[in-house]
N, C-alpha and C positions, 0 to 999 in steps of 0.2 A: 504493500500500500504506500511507500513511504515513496520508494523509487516512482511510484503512478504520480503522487502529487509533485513531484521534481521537477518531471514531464512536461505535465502541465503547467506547470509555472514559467516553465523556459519556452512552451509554446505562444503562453499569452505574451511573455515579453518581446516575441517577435510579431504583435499585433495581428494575434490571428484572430479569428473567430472561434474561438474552444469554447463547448458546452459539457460540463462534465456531470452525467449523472450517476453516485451510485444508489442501488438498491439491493434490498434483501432476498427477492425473487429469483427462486432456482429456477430458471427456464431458460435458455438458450432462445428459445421461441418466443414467450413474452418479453424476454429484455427486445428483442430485436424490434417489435413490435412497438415497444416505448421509443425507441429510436425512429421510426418511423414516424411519429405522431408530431414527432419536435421538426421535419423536414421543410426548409423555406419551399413555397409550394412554387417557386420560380427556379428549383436545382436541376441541374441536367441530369447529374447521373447520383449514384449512392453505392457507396463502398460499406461491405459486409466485411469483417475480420475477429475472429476468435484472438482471446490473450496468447496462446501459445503457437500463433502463426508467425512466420519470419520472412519477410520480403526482402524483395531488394529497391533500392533508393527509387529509382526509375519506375516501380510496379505502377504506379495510378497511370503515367503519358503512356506506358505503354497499353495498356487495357484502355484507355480512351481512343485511344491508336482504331482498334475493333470495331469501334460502334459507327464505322464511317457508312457502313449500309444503315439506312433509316429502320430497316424493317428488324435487325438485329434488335431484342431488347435486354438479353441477357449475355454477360462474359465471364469468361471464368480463366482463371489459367488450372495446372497441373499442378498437386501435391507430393510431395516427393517420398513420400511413405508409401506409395500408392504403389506397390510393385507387384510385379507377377507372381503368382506362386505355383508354384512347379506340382503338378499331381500325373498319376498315372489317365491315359488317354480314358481308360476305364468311367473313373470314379469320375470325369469331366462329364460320358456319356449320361452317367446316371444322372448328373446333376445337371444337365441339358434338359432331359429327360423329363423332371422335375419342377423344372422355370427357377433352378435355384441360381443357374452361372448360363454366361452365353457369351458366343468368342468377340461378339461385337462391340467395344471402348462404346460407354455413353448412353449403352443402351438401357430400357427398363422393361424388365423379361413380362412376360403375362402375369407371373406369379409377384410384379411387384419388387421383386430384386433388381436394385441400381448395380450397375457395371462401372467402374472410376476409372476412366482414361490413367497409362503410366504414362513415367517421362519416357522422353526422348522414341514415342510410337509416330512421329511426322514432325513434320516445317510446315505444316499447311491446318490455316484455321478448320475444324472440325464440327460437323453439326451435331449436337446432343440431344435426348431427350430431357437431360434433369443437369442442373449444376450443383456441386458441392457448397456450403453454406456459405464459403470465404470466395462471393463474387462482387459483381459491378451489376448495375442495374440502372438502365435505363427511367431514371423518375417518374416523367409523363406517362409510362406506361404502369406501373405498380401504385401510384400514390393513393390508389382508393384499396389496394391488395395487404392484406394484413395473412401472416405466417397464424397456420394452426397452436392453439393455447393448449401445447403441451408442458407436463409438468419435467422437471429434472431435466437431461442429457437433452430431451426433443428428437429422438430417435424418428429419423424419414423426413421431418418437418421441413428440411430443404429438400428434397424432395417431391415433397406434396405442394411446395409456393413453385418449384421448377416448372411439373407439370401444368400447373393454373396458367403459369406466365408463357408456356410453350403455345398454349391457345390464343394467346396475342401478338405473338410474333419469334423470330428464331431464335435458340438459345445455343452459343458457339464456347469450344474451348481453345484458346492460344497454347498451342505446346510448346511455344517458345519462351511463355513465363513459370517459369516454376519457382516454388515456395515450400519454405519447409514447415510441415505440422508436427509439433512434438507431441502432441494429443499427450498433455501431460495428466500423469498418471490421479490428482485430486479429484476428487467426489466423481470417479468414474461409476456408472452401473454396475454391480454383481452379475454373476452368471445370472439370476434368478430374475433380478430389474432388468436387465437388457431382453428378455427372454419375453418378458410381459409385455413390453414396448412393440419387441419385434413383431409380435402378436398383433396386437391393438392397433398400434401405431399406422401396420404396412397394412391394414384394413381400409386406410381412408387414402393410402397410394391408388388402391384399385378403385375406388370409390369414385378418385380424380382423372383414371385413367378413361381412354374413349373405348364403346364397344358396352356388347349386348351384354345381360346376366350371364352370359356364362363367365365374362372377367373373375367372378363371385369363386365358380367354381375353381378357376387357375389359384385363386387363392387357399384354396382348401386342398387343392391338390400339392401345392409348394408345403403349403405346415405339415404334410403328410410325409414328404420327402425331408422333411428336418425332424420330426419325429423318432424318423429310420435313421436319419445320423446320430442322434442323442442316446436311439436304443441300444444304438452298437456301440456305443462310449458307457454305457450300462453293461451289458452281457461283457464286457472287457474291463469291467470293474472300476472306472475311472471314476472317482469320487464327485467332478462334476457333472457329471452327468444325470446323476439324480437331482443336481439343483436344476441344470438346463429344464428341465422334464417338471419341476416346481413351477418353473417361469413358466415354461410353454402353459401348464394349466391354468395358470392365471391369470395368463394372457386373455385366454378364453373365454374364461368366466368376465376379464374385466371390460372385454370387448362387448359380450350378451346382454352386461348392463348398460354398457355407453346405450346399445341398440336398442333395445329397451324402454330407456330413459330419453332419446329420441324418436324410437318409432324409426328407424332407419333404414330397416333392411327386408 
């Protein structure tokens, strides 16, 4: 806290415009949303960034660089934790299969699983379905768009504003910007919260996504294929497994209430 208000200080003395607010609000989502409200309604664009992102000096001219087509409203660069992970050709099919993974950078499977473009996959701006939370945004087009009031982490929440904003217009990542995310380790989810999220949360991905009720079923077929990954971390005795398998039921439950409690589904 101390270094923040330093920051700060040294920014107002070079006659900026700094608004700093904090709050007690665990939400990713909600704070963003706060941040929103305060927006001069005469801004071009708005820069998204987590405490534990690391840019480089030039990141804003260059992502401003992007939005020279009008119809673009969203930019993103590339996170540099974002890497490949190496599986058998197998367990890739299964999980094709499933709508849990798909070879395509960007994309957002049936079942509601985002794909995260890696570094260095092109030189050339890319069309996405969904952007990571740490983007740019075109103002004019989001200033009435407010991010879903999730609680804690906000598990999909950018995501779910992704897909809303892709119905307005194109949403691009520059692989020539990349940034590092230390996704530092503080008030991360448990196997058990992340599990309940994942649940609940990617229920309203598909909600947002285009396409008849059967979207519904992709979604039940995806927790069914993470089911069978958690069970086999079970019958192999892995101690998390029995919490993933907590979370996954809670999810459930806490998802039948949202639905419920809305009349949703």
């Amino acid at each position: 806290k101390i270094k923040n208000i330093e920051v700060i200080l040294l920014l107002i003395k070079k006659n900026l415009n700094i608004k700093y607010l904090n709050t007690d609000i665990r939400s990713a989502a909600i704070q963003r949303n706060i941040g929103l409200d305060l927006i001069p309604i005469n801004t071009k664009f708005i820069f998204v960034l987590d405490d534990d992102v690391i840019v480089e000096p030039d990141y804003i001219e260059q992502i401003i660089k992007d939005f020279t087509d009008k119809s673009i409203v969203g930019v993103s660069g590339v996170s540099r934790n974002n890497k490949s992970i190496s599986k058998s050709e197998f367990s890739n099919l299964v999980r094709r299969i499933f709508f849990l993974y798909s070879k395509k950078m960007g994309k957002v499977t049936l079942g509601g699983i985002n794909i995260p473009f890696i570094e260095k996959f092109s030189s050339e701006l890319q069309r996405s379905d969904w952007l990571i939370g740490c983007a740019a945004w075109r103002f004019s087009a989001i200033k009435n768009r407010r991010y879903k009031k999730f609680l804690g982490q906000s598990l999909f929440e950018d995501v779910i504003f992704s897909i809303e904003m892709s119905k307005v217009g194109q949403l691009v990542v520059d692989p020539n910007i990349i940034f590092e995310h230390k996704e530092s380790e503080l008030e991360r989810p448990n196997y058990h919260d992340f599990y309940v999220m994942w649940i609940h949360n990617r229920y309203f991905v598909i909600k947002e996504m285009m396409g008849s009720s059967i979207k519904y079923l992709a979604f039940h077929w995806t927790n069914l294929g993470k089911l069978l990954q958690i069970s086999t971390e079970i019958i192999m005795f892995r101690k998390q497994g029995l919490i993933k398998l907590s979370g996954f039921i809670d999810g459930y439950i806490k998802l039948l209430e949202t639905i419920k409690l809305k009349n949703d589904y």
